[in-house]
C-alpha positions, 0 to 999 in steps of 0.5 A: 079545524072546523070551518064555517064558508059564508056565500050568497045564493048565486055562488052556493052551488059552485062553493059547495063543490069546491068545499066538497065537505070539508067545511060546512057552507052558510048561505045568505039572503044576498044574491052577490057574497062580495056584498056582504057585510057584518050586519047581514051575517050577523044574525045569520050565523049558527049557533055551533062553534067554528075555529074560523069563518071565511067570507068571499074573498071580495068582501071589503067590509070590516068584521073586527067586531064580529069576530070580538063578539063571536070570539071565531076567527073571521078570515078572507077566503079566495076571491073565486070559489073555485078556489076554495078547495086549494084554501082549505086544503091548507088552511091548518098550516098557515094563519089566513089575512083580514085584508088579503083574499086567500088566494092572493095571500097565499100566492104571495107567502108561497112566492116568499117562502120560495124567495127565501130558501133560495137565498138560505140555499145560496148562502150555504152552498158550497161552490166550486170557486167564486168570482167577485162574491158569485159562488159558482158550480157546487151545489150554489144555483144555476147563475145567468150570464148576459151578453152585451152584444158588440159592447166594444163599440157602444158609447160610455152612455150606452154600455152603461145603460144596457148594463143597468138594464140586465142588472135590474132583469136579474144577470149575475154576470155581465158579459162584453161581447167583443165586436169583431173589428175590436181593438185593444184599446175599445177592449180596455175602454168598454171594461174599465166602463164596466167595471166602475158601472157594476158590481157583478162579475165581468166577462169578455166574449172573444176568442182573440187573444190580445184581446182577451190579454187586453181584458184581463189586463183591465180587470175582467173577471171571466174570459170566454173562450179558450182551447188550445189555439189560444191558451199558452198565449194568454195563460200568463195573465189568465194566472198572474190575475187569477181570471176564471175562464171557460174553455170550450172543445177545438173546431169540430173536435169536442174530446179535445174539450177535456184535454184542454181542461187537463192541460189548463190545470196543468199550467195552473189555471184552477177557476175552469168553466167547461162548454162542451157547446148547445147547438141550435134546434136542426143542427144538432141539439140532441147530440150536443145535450149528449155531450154534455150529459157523457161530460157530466158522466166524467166529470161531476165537478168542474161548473158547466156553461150553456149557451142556451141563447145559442137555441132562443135566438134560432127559433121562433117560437117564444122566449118563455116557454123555450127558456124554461125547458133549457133551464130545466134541462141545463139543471138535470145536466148539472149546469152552473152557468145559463148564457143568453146574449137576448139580442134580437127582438123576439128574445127580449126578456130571456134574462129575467125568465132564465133567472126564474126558471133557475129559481124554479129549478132549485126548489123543484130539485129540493123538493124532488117534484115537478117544476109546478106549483112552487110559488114561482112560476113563468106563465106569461100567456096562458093561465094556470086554472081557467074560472068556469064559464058562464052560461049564456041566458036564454034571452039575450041581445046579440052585439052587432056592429055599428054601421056609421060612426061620428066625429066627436066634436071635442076631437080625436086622439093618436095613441103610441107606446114607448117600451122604453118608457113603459108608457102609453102616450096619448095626444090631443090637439089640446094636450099629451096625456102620459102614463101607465095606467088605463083609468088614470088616463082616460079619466084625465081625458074625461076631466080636461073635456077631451070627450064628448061622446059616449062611444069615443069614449069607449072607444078610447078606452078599448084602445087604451086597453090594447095599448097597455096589453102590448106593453105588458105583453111585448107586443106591438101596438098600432092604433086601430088595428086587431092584434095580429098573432099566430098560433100553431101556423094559423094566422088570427086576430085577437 
């Protein structure tokens, strides 16, 4: 395919390495290329033939009567240059949009196509066995289960809350973590309120029996865990009701792990999870990636569960980038359940990155490559490709800082967040302002005469700023103080 790139002068240089030969480059009479219009590249354009034009991806002009007259496809490339060998390395196998830049449009297709094989995966897959719809092991995908800790003792409203809340990050199955001054009663009770919240298969989290009996009895659809001092006293349920179990190894015996498997088929039980249990980092996590890979050796049916919450929760480092590499572990292992109970702070979020990282993980075993570049990614904090940087004029005037400040008359403002609500909250002595967006708020400010000064102003719109990148981010946010985080053990500011 031939191709025309169309530039300005100050981005020519940075477009012809990207293009590196691949297409021929048009360089207009304009400093800035998002700036240009039909109009200008009209009478610029060459006489040869082009099977496409790509204009910079900024670019917000209307070229419909352009590409009629000149009978060439005139597509959006990428809005960095840098970008454009990526684009045109692929141009052949997809048609580029008129409204989307390139990079973002490809970005987003990649991301679809990812999204629908994973669903043409799942549907074809053939399970081990199933619990209300969910296939599970097989060649089905690694599925998240998230435990809500101390489900027995929350309100009606709570629990059904906090179960709405994993369902929307992604879980497949929603765990009841039996507190353990649990009663029967509070077992029935958070189950049956379980059950009529959602759909998604339903576990309970306890090594009791009555209460696992109790459970069962009300309709859970898993139970964790049994082995051999608790299996012959709720087996008779386990059985009348066809519940799904996992089974884990005896205290400090982790062969017993498949004499309690044999044993549980030989009273009938068929819907047999294995947990050969992830012990956290410093207490033995290497062995326990042992056990399960001489497991998987054995046994290369029977799903297998990971508790990888049992590692997040007992390390401080972030939940991203730790998930992630248990997932990919987990995949290798050939495991079918990831657990995270994401109870305390540090580990929020954990459910949704498991559910991307076992999304990652099919594609890249189909494709039998790497985890990168696979249209789903997990890069929160760190970006992929950096833009190149800027030279630094020889004449420049150097920002110092301001040595007094004033009051604005029209008065101050206090800024809060809510993570519940996603929101920032803004309060003036004559007015809240809530919302999510930067600009929306301060322009209500600026139009409400809450504003006076030019520095109060961007004053306030620096502390907005900071304020929604907490939100985004996780972080905490308090008003007039520096970000404050730590990387490889060295205290700084952002």
């Amino acid at each position: 395919m031939k191709i025309l790139v169309v530039t300005g002068r100050l981005a020519q240089q940075t477009v012809r390495a990207a293009v590196d030969g691949s297409a021929d480059v048009l360089v207009l009479d304009i400093d800035v290329a998002a700036f240009i219009t039909p109009g200008l590249m009209r009478p610029s354009l060459p006489a040869a033939e082009y099977d496409m034009i790509l204009v910079p991806g900024l670019v917000s002009s209307d070229f419909t009567d352009l590409e009629d007259e000149c009978k060439t496809s005139i597509r959006l490339g990428p809005r960095h240059a840098y970008d454009l060998t990526s684009v045109l390395s692929c141009v052949d196998e997809l048609e580029l949009s008129k409204t989307i830049p390139a990079d973002e449009f490809l970005s987003k297709k990649m991301r679809e196509d990812a999204f629908l094989y994973i669903e043409e995966h799942e549907r074809t897959a053939e399970p081990a066995f199933e619990i209300c719809g969910r296939k599970i092991g097989g060649n089905s995908t690694m599925k998240v289960m998230a435990e809500i800790v101390g489900a027995t003792r929350m309100s009606e409203e709570q629990l059904r809350t906090k179960i709405h809340k994993f369902e929307e990050k992604g879980a497949d199955i929603i765990d009841l973590g039996a507190a353990m001054d649990s009663s029967v009663d509070d077992v029935i009770r958070s189950v049956k309120i379980a059950k009529k919240t959602t759909n998604l298969p339903v576990s309970i989290d306890t090594l009791h029996s009555d209460l696992i009996i109790a459970g069962i009895k009300s309709g859970v659809d898993l139970v964790l865990s049994l082995n051999s001092g608790n299996i012959d006293a709720v087996k008779d349920a386990v059985i009348e009701h066809e519940t799904a179990v996992v089974i884990i190894p005896d205290q400090g015996d982790h062969e017993s792990l498949f004499q309690n498997i044999e044993y549980a088929r030989n009273l009938g039980i068929t819907k047999i999870i294995a947990d050969p249990v992830l012990d956290p980092v410093g207490h033995g996590i290497v062995e326990s990636i042992c056990r399960y890979r001489d497991f998987r050796k054995k046994d290369e049916t029977t799903p297998l569960f990971v508790g990888i919450g049992n590692v997040v929760e007992l390390i401080d480092a972030d939940s991203v980038g730790v998930n992630a590499v248990l997932a990919g572990i987990a995949s290798e292992l050939g495991a079918d359940i990831l657990f995270t109970p994401e109870y305390s702070d540090k580990a929020r979020g954990s459910i949704a990155e498991l559910v991307a990282a076992s999304q990652m993980m099919v594609i890249a075993s189909e494709r039998e490559s790497s985890p990168k570049d696979l249209g789903i990614d997990l890069l929160i904090l760190k970006e992929k490709r950096y833009l190149p940087d800027v030279e630094i004029p020889e004449k420049f005037i150097f920002a110092s800082e301001k040595s007094k400040w004033a009051l604005d008359p029209a008065g101050c403002f206090r800024i809060e967040i809510s993570r519940e609500k996603k929101a920032i909250i803004v309060t003036h002595e004559r007015a809240t302002i809530v919302g999510t967006d930067v600009c929306r708020i301060l322009t209500a400010a600026i139009d409400m005469g809450l504003l006076s000064r030019l520095d109060h102003a961007g004053y306030l719109g620096r502390e907005l700023t900071k304020a929604k990148l907490a939100l985004d981010l996780g972080w905490n946010y308090v008003q007039d103080e520096a970000f404050e985080r730590r990387y490889y053990g060295i205290r700084g500011t952002v």
